[in-house]
N, C-alpha and C positions, 0 to 999 in steps of 0.2 A: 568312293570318290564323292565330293562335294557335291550335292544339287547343283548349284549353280556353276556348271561346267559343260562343256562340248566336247566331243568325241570326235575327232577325223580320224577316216580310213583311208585307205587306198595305196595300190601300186608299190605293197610290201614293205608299207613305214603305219602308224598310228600315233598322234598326237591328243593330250587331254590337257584341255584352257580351261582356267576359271574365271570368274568375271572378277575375283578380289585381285585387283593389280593387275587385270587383261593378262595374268602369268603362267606360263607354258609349266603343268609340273609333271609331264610323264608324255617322255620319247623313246616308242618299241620301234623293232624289228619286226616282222611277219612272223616271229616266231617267239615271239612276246621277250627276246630280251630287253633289259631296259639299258638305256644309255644316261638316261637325266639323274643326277643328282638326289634322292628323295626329302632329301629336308631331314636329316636327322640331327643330332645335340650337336654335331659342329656347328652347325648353321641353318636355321628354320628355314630357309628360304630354298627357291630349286630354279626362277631364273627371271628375278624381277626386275623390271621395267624403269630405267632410269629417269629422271623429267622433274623438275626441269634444268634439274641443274645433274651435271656426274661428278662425284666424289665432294669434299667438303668446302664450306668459305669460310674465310678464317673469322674464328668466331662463332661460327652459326649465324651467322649477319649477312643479310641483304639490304643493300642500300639505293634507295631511288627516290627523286626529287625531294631529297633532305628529313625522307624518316626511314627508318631502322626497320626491318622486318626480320623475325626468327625464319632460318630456312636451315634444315638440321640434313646430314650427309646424303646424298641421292636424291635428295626431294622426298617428292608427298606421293606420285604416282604409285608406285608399288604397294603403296596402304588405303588406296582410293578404290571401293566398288566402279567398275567398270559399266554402261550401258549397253547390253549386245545391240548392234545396227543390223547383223546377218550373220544367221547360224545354218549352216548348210555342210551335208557330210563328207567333204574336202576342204573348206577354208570358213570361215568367221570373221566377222568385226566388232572389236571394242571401242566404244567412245568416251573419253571423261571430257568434261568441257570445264568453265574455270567456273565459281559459284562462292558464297561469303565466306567458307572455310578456306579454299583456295584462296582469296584475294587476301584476308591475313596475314598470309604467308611471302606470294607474289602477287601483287598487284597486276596484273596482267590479263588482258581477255585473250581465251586461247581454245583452240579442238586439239584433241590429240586420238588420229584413231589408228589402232596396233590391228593390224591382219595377216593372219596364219591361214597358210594355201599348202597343202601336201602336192607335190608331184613326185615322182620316181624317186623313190631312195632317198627323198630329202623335202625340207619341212624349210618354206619360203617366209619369209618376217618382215612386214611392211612398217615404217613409223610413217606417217603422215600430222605433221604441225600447222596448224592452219593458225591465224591472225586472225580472230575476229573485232579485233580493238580499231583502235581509232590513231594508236601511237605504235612504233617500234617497238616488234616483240623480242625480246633478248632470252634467248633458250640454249638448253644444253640437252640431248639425249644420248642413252645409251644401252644396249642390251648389256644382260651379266648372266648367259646359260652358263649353268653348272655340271658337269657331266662327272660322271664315276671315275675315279683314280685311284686302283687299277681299271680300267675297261672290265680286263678278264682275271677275275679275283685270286688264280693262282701265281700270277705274276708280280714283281717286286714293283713300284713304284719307280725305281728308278730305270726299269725297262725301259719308260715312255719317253719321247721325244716329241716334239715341234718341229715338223716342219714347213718351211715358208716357201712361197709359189719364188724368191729370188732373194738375192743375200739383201743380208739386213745389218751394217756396217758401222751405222749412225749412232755418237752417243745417244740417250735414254735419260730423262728427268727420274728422279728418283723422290722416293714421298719422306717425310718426316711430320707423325703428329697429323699424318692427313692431307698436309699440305706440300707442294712443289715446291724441292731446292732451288736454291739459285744456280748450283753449276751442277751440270749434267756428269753422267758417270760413263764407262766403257761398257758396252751391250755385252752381256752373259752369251747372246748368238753366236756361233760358230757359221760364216758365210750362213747357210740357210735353216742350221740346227741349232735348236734350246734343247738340250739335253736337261731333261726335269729331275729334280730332288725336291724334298721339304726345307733346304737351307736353301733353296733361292725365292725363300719367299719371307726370309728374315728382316725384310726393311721392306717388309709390306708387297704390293704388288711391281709387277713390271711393267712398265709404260714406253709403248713407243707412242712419239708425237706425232712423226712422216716417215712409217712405215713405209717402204718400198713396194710389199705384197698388198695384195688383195685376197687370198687366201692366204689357209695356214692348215696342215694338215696333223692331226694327234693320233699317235697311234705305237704301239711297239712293231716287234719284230713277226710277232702272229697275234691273231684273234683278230677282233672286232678294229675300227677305225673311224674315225670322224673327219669331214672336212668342213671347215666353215669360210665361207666365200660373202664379203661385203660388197656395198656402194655406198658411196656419203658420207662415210664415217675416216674423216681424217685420222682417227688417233685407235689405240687397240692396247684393251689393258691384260694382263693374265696374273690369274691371283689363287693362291689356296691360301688359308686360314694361315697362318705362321704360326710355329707349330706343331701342324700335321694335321692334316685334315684328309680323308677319303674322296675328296674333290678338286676338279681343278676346275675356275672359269675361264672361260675364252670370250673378252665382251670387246665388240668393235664400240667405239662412242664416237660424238661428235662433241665435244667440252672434256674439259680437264679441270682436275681440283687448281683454286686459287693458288698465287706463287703464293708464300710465306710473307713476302712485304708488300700484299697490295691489300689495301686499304680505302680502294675506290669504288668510284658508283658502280653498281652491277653491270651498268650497261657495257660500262669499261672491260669489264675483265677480260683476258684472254682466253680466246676457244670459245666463243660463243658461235653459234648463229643468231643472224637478226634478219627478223619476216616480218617485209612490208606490211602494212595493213590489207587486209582482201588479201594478202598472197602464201602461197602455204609451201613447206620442203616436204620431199619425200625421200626417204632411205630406208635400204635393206640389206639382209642380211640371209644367208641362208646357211640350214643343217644338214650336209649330205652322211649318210651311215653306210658303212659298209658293215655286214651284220652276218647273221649267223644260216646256215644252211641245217635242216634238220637232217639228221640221216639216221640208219639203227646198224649194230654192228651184226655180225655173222649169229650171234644169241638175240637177238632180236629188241634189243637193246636202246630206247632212243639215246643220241648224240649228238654235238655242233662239230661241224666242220667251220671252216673261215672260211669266208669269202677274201 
């Protein structure tokens, strides 16, 4: 593991942060299964940190008080060395603050600190935005954890399901090119079930806008399980690589990629937050595991039972 990395223990979960991108890349079990995504050739990444913007603007353009700035898909966050504020063997804080590489991009004075807190069986995710400018901060966050699909490697992919703490009924934006259609489409949901395949990730990811749920639970019929429980985060996207990818992400956000015809000031766009000056948002997110029980058989054998 990377030098610059933290280790939380405790209470039958284990979490490892790095400071590149304050990004989560290794969520066990007590019994060292992994649930996170490792970063292989599908995709280098295992569950980085959206900011300031989520998903793309059309163009790679940001625009504010009449000049043009390069701002390329997810933002900068996830490629920014992090500052630790507190490393301790349960939870940690990351801080990037805004600096001349940053204002290049976004013009904007900003703190951004990400804090990972282990409690029982589940791995707690703080965003805190603070304002440090003097103008309206216009921001978008968003987690994007990755987890392993299959969970439990001898099972088919399309085993696994989604499901939602309450049915989820409501068309769904659908992306083209990166950016949000004009008319919405019919939700793949069934009342509270996404039944997962690699064809429903053919037109990119799946977006709900006004989710109903506040959790969403992943898991088949046996083994391992995940449940991911938000606050703050209006919108929740779910994506594997199109394709086929051995991952599925589950990212709550607060911003949505630009419609297709907007063409306005940033401050404009839809799904932002905007934070007063002096004033800062906080949201979270958490990873609960239902994970593996070690046991040995009659030969003396070690084994997983499920929990």
């Amino acid at each position: 593991m990377a030098q610059d990395s933290q280790t939380l223990h405790g209470d039958g979960i284990s979490a490892v942060i790095i400071g590149q991108g304050a990004e989560l890349v290794s969520l066990q079990d007590a019994q060292g299964f992994e649930f996170l995504w490792q970063a292989g050739p599908a995709w280098r990444r295992h569950s980085p940190v959206l900011f300031p913007i989520v998903g793309r603007l059309k163009g790679d353009q940001l625009r504010h008080r009449g000049q043009t700035y390069t701002m390329t898909q997810h933002g900068f966050a996830r490629d920014k060395p992090f500052v630790w504020a507190d490393r301790g063997p349960r939870s940690c804080t990351l801080v990037l603050t805004d600096d001349a590489d940053t204002r290049a991009h976004y013009p904007f004075a900003f703190r951004l600190a990400v804090t990972y807190t282990l409690e029982r069986q589940q791995l707690g995710v703080t965003f805190e935005v603070t304002n440090t400018g003097d103008e309206l901060l216009p921001a978008s966050i968003g987690a994007h954890p990755a987890f392993n699909w299959p969970l439990l490697s001898e099972l088919p992919k399309e085993a696994y399901r989604l499901t939602f703490a309450d049915d989820e009924p409501a068309l769904i934006p659908r992306l083209k090119d990166g950016l949000l259609l004009a008319a919405p489409r019919p939700t793949p949901i069934e009342g509270r079930t996404l039944a997962l395949s690699e064809r429903l990730f053919d037109d990119d990811a799946v977006i709900l806008d006004r989710p109903a749920s506040t959790s969403v639970r992943y898991a088949a019929e046996r083994g391992p399980a995940i449940e991911v429980s938000w606050q703050g985060f209006p919108e929740l996207g779910i994506w594997s690589k199109p394709g086929g990818a051995p991952f599925l992400c589950i990212e709550p956000w607060h911003g949505i990629a630009s419609p297709v015809d907007f063409d306005g000031n940033f401050i404009d766009k839809p799904g932002l937050m905007l934070v007063a000056p002096g004033a800062k948002r906080s949201l979270n997110y958490r990873i609960r595991l239902e994970g593996s029980l070690r046991v040995r058989d009659a030969e003396g054998h070690d084994g997983h039972t499920w929990q």
